[in-house]
C-alpha positions in Angstrom: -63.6 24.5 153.2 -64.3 25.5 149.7 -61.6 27.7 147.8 -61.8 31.4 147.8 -61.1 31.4 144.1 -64.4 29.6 143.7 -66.8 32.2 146.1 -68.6 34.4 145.2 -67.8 38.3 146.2 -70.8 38.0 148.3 -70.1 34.8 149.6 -66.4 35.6 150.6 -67.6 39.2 152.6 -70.5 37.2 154.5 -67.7 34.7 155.8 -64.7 37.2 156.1 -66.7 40.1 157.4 -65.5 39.3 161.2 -61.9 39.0 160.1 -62.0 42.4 158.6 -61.1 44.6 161.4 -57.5 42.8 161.7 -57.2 42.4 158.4 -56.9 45.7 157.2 -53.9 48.4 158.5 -56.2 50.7 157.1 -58.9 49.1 159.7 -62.3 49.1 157.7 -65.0 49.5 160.4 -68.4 49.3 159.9 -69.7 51.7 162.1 -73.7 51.2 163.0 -75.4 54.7 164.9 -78.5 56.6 164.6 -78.5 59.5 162.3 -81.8 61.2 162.7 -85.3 61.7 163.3 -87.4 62.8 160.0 -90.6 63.7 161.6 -92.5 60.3 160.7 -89.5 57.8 160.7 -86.2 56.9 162.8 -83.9 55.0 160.5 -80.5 54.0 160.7 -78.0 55.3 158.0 -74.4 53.3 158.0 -71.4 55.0 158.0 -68.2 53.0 157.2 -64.5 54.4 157.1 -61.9 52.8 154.5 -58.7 52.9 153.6 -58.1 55.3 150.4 -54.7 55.5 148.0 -52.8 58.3 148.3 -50.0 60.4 146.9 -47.7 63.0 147.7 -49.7 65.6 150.2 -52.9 65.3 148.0 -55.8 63.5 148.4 -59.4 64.1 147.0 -62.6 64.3 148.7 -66.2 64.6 147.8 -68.0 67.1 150.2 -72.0 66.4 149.8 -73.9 65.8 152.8 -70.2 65.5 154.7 -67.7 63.7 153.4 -64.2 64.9 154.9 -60.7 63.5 153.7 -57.5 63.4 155.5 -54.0 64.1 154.6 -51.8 61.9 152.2 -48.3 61.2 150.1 -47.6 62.3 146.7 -45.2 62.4 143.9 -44.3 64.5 140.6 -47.0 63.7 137.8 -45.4 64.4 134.1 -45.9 66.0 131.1 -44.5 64.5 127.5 -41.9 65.5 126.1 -41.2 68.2 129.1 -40.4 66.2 132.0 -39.1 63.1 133.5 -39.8 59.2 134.0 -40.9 59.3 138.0 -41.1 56.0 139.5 -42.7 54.9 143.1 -46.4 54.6 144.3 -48.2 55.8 147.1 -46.5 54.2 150.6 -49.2 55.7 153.0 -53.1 55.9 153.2 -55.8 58.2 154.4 -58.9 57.7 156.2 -62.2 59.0 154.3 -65.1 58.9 156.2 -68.2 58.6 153.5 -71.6 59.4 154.6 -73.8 58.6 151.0 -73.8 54.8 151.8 -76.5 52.2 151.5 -78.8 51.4 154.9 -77.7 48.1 154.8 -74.5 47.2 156.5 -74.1 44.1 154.2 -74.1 46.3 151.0 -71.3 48.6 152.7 -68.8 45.6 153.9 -68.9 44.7 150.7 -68.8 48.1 148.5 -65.9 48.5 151.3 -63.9 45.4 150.3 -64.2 46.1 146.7 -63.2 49.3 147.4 -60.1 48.3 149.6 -59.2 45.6 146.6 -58.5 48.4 144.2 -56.9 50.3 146.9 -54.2 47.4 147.2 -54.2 46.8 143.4 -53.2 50.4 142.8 -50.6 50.3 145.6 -49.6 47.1 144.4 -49.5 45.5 147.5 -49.7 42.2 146.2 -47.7 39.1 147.0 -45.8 36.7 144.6 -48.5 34.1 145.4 -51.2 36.5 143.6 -52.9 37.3 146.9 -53.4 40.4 148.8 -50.9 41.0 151.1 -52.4 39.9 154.0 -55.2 42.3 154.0 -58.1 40.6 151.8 -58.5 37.4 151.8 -59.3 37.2 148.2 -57.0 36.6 144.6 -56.0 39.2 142.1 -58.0 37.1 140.1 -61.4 37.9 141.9 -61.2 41.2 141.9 -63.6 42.8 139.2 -62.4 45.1 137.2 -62.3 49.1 138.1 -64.1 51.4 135.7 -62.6 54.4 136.6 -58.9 53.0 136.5 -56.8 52.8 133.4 -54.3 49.8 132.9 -51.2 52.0 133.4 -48.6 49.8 132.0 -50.2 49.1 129.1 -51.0 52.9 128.4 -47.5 54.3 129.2 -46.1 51.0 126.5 -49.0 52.1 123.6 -47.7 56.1 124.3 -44.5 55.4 124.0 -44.9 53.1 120.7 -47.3 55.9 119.4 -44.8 58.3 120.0 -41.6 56.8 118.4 -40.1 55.9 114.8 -39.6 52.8 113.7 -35.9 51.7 113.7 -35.8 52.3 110.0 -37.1 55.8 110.7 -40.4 55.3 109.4 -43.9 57.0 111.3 -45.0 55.2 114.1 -48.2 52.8 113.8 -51.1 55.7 113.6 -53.5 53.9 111.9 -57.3 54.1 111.8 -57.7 52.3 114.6 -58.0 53.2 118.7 -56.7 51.5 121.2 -55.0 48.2 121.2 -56.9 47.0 118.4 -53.8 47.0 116.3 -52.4 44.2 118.6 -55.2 41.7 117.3 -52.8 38.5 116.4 -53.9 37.7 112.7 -53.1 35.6 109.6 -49.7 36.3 108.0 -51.8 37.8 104.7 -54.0 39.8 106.9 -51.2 41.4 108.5 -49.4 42.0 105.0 -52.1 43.8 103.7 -53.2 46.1 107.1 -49.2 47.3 107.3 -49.5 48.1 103.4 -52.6 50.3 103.9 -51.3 51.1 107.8 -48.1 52.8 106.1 -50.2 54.4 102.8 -52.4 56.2 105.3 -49.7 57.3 107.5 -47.5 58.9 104.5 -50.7 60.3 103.0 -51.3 62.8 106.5 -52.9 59.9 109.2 -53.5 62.5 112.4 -52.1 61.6 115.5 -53.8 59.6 118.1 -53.8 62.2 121.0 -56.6 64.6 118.9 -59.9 63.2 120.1 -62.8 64.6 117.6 -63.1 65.1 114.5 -61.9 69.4 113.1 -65.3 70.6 113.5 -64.8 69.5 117.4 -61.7 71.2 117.5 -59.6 74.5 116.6 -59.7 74.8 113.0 -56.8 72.7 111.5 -56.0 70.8 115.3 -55.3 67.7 113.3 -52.8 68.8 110.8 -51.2 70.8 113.2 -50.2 68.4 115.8 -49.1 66.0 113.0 -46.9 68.2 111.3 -45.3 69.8 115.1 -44.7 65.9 115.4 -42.7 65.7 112.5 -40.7 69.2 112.9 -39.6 67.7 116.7 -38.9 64.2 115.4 -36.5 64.3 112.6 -35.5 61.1 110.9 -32.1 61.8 111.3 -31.0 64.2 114.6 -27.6 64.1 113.8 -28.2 65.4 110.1 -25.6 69.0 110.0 -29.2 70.6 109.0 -31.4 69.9 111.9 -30.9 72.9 114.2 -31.8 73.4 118.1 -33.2 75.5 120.2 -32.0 74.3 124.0 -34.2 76.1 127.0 -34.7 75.6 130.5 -37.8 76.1 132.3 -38.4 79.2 134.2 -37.0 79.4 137.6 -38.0 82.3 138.9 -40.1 81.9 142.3 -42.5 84.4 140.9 -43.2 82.0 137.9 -45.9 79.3 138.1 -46.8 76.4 136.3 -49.7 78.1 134.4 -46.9 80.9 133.1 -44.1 78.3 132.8 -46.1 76.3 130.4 -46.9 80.1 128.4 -43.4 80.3 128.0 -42.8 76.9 126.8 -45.8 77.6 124.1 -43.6 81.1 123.2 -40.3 79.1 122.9 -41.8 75.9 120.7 -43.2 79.1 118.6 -39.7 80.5 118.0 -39.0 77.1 117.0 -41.2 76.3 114.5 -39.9 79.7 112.6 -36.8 79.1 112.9 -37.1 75.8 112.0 -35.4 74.3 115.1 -36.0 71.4 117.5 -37.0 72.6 121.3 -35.2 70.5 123.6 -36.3 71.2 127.1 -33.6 71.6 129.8 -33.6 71.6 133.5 -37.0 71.9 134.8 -37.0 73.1 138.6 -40.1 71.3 139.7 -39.0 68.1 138.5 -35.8 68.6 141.4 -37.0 66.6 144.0 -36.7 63.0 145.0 -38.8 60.7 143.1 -38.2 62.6 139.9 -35.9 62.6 137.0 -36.3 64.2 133.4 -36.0 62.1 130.5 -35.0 62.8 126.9 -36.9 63.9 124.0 -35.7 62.8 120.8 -32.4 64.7 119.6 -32.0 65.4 123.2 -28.7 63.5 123.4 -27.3 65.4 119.9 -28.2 68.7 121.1 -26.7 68.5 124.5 -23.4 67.9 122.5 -23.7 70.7 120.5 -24.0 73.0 123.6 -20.6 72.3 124.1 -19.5 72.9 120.6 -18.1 76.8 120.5 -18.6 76.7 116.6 -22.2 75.1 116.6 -22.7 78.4 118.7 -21.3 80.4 116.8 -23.1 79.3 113.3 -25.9 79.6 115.0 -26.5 75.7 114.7 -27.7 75.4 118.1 -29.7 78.4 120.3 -30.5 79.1 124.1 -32.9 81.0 125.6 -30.5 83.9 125.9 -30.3 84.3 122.0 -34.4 85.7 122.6 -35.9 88.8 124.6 -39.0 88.8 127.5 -41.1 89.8 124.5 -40.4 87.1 121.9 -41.0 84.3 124.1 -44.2 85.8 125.3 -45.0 88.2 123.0 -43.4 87.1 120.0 -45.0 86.5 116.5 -47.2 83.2 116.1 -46.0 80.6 113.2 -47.5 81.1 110.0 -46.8 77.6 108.9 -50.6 77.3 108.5 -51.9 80.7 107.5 -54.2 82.3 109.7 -56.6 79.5 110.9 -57.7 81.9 114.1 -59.6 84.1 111.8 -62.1 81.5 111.0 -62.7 80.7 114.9 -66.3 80.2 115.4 -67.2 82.3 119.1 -67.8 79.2 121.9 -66.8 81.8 125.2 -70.2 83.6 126.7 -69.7 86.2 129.1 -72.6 88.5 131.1 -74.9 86.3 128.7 -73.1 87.5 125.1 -71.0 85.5 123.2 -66.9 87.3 123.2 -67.2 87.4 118.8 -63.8 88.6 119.0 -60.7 90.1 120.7 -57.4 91.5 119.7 -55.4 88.2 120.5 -57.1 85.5 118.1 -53.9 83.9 117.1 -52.5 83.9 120.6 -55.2 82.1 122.1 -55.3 79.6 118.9 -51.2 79.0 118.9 -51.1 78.3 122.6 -53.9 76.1 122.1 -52.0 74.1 119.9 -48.7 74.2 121.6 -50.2 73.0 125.2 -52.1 70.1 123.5 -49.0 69.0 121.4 -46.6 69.1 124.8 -49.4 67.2 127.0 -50.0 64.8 123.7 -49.6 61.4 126.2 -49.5 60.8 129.9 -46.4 58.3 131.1 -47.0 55.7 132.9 -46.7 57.4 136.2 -49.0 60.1 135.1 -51.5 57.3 134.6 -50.8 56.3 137.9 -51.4 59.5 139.5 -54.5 59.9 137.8 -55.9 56.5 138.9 -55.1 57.7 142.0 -56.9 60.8 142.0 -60.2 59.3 140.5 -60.4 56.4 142.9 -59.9 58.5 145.9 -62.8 60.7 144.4 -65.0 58.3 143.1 -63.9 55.0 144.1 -66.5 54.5 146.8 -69.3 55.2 143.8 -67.8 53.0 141.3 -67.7 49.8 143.4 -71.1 50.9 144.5 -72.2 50.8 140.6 -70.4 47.5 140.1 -71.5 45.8 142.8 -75.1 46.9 141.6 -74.9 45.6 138.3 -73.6 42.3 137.2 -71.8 40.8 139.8 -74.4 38.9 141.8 -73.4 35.6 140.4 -69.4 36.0 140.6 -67.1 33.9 138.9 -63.5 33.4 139.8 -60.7 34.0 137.5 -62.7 37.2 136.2 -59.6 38.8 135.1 -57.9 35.8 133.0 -61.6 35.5 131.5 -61.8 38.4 129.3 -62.6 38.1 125.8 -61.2 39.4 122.6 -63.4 42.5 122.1 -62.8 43.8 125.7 -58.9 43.1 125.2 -59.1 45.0 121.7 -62.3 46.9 120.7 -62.9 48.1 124.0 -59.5 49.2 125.2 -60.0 52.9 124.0 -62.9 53.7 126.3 -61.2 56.3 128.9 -61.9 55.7 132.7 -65.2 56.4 134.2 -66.1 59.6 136.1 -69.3 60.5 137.1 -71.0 62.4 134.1 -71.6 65.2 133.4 -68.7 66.8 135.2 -68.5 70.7 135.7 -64.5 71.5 136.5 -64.7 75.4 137.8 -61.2 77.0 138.7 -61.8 79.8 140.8 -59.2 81.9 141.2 -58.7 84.9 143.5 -56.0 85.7 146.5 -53.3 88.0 145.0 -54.7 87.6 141.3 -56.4 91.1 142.2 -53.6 93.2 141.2 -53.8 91.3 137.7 -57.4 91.1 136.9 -60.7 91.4 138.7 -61.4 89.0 140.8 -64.9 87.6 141.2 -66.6 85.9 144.1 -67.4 82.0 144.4 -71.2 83.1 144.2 -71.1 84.3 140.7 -69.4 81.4 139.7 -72.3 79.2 141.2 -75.1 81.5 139.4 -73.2 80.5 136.0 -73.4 76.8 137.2 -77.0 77.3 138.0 -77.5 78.9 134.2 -75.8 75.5 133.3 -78.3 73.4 134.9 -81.1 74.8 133.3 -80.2 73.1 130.2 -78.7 70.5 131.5 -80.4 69.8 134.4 -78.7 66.3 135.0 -75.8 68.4 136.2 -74.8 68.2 139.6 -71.1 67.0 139.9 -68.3 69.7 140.0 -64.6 69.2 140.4 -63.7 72.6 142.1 -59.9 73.8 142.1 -59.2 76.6 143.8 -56.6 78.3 146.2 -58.7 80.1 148.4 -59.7 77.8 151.7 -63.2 80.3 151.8 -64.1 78.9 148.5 -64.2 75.6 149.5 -65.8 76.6 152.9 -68.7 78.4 150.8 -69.1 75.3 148.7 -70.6 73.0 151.7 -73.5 75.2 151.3 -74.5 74.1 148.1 -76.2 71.0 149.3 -77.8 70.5 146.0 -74.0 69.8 143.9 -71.5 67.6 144.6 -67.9 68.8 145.1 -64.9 66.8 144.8 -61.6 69.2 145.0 -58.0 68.2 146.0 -57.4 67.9 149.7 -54.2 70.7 150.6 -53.9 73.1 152.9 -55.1 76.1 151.0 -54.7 80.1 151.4 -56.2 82.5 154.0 -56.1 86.0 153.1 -54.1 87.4 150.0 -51.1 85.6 150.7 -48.9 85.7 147.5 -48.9 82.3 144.9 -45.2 82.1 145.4 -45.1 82.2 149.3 -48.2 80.1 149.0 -46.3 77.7 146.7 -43.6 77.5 148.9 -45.1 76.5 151.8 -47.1 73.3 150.1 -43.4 72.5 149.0 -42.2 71.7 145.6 -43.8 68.5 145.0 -47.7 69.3 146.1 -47.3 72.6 144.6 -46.8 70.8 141.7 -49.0 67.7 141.4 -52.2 68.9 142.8 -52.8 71.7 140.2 -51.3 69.5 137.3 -54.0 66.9 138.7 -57.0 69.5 138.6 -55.8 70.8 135.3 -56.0 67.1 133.6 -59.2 66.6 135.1 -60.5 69.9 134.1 -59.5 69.3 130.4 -61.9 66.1 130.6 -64.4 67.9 132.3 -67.7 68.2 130.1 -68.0 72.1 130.9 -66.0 74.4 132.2 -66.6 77.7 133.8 -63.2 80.0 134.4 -62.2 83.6 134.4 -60.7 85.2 131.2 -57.8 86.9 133.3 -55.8 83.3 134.7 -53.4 82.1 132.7 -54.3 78.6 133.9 -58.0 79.0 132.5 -57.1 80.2 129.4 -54.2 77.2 129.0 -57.2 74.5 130.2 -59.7 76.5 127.4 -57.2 75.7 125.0 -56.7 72.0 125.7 -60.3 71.3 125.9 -60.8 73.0 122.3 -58.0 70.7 121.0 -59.3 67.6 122.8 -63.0 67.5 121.0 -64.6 69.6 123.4 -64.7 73.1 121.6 -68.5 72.9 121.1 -68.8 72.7 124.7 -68.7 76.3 125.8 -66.4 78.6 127.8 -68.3 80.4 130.6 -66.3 83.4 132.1 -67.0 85.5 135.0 -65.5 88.4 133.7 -63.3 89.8 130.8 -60.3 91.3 132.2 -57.0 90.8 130.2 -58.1 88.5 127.5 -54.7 88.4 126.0 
């Protein structure tokens, strides 16, 4: 028999297709049965059930026409500079039953054992021979690559270069370029000459990599900003008697959730950069679970030995959060390191059809901005992780579909070991795909009544509608919410597509904390920190002024090249 590594992916599902019920402990079926009568036709529509990736009690489904997801495994996703180093990868998987398939069953074994393929690649379920555990009959080196997944490893090693100084204390390599470009092997002359221009642009003001847009994309002055917060929190020299620390744990009040414990961080960071101290972050209760461990920032290790030091106390060399009220960490003064670059903030919110000119916390809403986007600036490695996650379960099935459609007909082995130089360098940068244009909406409502007025899922559909007038392409959302009746009310919208975390959600006005608590410390955790990162990549966004978690996502998509995009509010209340 010919070798596998020589077939086709066509070839290999026409001869494998009757092994595939054995194969897989996720047990793809292809499932043949008659879906309907349209008053001049009878035809067939195939329905297949696959195996999905999954993580730590979320999982994501797309609900158009009936798509339904069951339960899965998950595990703390991070933010830099914040939290920990998590390692570990989904153990289980979920059954997804998909109902926007092709009619023919050929195209849907195959779209399935694409799909599957990534599945295992992501799970890493891979044996030291470079096949699939048992499952696929098929090498690594077959397997196309995914779109909508990011090399992880790779990402988490470019962050982490990006993101610390040299050994002789010099910037790190921000250069013009994106992406791995930098790594291109050249001549000994060549590389003399891009390090001499590489280290003249950095000392001259280079911005940091993590700012995507140019300023008029972005809050006035984003660039310079985040390059000079950079460069207050990473001092050549830690153990210099002239840095100063400010040491603070996270909030760990019950009452406190991630949307507020991230407000409080920005407050903090702000007392820092007036009083010209490095934040260290301290314990951090959502990181206290298995699977998760926090990791030091940079001077982390100096400070922590000056909290034991009764005289750096006492000079004032190092500070807690007990030195600082309620109302300077969330009501204190904004740095004037930069002057007042909210005054010249162009209006980009709309609500009741009028564009919100102005309002009596400018600087607040710029300064949190800043501080959100500079303590998000990279995703670890297991952030990437939980991410490719999250978009394959999503929009996996789509993705192979699109793959499978486009070049792949005449498949090659060894497609992986194949790839040229500009897909290894020029093309690196290019983020994962997601169907496009994406609408993220964060409804919020349960117990948020007592803080704001709370608006129904209908009005936040009419704004989407306004949306699609203009952009009439549009018909993708990524829906959070907490309320179980807004994602009931959503499967009446047959003419959008809805992809929203799977987890048990509220009924009634239960409170967030009680609500939190019973999802346990890890979901409560990831799947909001998952809608929030895909919200911030979202192409529009549609919120309500009054949550703390839409204004925080407002301000990381105005620092991540997507101010010109629009804010649409469904009401007013409480705009800071």
């Amino acid at each position: 028999m010919e070798s596998l590594n020589d077939k086709s992916l066509e070839r290999v599902v026409s001869q494998r297709a009757l092994q595939m019920s054995s194969s897989f402990p996720c047990q793809i079926c292809v499932l043949g049965f008659l879906c309907g009568v349209c008053l001049t036709s009878l035809f067939m529509a195939a329905f297949t059930s696959f195996g999905a990736a999954s993580f730590g009690g979320i999982s994501f489904s797309l609900f158009s026409a009936g798509i339904s997801t069951l339960n899965s495994t998950s595990s703390m996703p991070i933010i830099n500079d914040l939290v920990g180093d998590c390692k570990g990868l989904p153990k289980e998987r979920e059954r997804i039953m998909y109902s926007d398939k092709s009619t023919t069953s050929g195209t849907d074994e195959k779209v399935s054992l694409l799909y599957t393929a990534w599945s295992d690649l992501l799970s890493k379920s891979i044996d030291k021979e470079g096949q699939f555990s048992q499952k696929i009959r098929l090498s690594k080196s077959n397997v196309p690559e995914a779109p909508h997944l990011e090399n992880c490893k790779l990402s988490g090693e470019l962050s982490q270069r990006l993101d610390t100084r040299s050994p002789n204390g010099s910037f790190p390599p921000w250069t013009i370029w994106k992406g791995r470009l930098g790594d291109l092997p050249l001549s000994a002359t060549s590389n003399e000459q891009l390090n001499y221009y590489r280290d003249q642009i950095i000392s001259e003001g280079a911005y940091p990599p993590w700012i995507t847009g140019s300023d008029v994309e972005n809050y006035p002055l984003t660039r310079k900003v985040q390059r000079d917060l950079w460069l207050h929190q990473h001092p050549v020299n830690c153990n210099d008697p002239s840095v100063k620390f400010l040491v603070a744990d996270w909030e760990r009040l019950p009452g406190f959730g991630i949307g507020a414990q991230f407000a409080g961080m920005c407050g903090l960071l702000a007392i820092a950069i007036t009083e010209k101290r490095v934040l260290v972050t301290n314990y951090y209760n959502r990181a206290d679970h298995d699977g998760c461990k926090e990791t030091s920032v940079e001077c982390k290790k100096r400070a922590f030995e000056l909290m034991h030091d009764k005289v750096a106390w006492e000079k004032g060399v190092i500070t807690g959060k007990d030195n600082y009220t309620s109302r300077d960490i969330w009501s204190g003064r904004i740095p004037r390191a930069w002057g007042s670059p909210w005054s010249i903030l162009q209006p980009t919110t709309e609500i009741n059809g009028s564009l919100i000119v102005h309002h009596r916390k400018m600087d607040r809403r710029w300064w949190r901005a800043q501080a959100i986007r500079y303590l998000m600036r990279f995703q670890t490695e297991y952030t990437c992780n939980i991410m490719n996650i999250a978009r394959h379960t999503a929009f996996g099935w789509e993705a192979a579909k699109m793959v499978l459609a486009s070049s792949f007909e005449d498949f090659v082995k060894d497609v992986r070991e194949n790839r040229n130089e500009i897909e290894r360098f020029v093309w690196s940068n290019h983020k994962p795909w997601v169907p496009r244009p994406l609408l993220s909406m964060h409804v919020r409502m349960g117990d948020k009544a007592c803080e704001m007025k709370v608006v129904g899922f209908e009005e936040y559909m009419h704004l989407a509608q306004k949306l699609r007038r203009s952009f009439p392409n549009l018909n993708t959302v990524w829906l959070s919410t907490e309320m179980q009746d807004v994602i009931d009310r959503s499967k009446s919208h047959h003419h959008w597509k809805f992809y929203y975390t799977n987890v048990t959600r509220q009924t009634g006005n239960m409170t967030m904390a009680t609500y939190e608590a019973s999802l346990g410390r890890e979901m409560s955790t990831n799947y909001p920190l998952v809608n929030f990162l895909m919200a911030t990549e979202a192409d529009f966004f549609i919120g309500a002024l009054g949550s703390t978690w839409c204004f925080l996502i407002d301000g990381m998509r105005n620092t991540g090249g997507k101010v010109m995009s629009g804010y649409l509010t469904v009401n007013k209340d409480r705009f800071w």
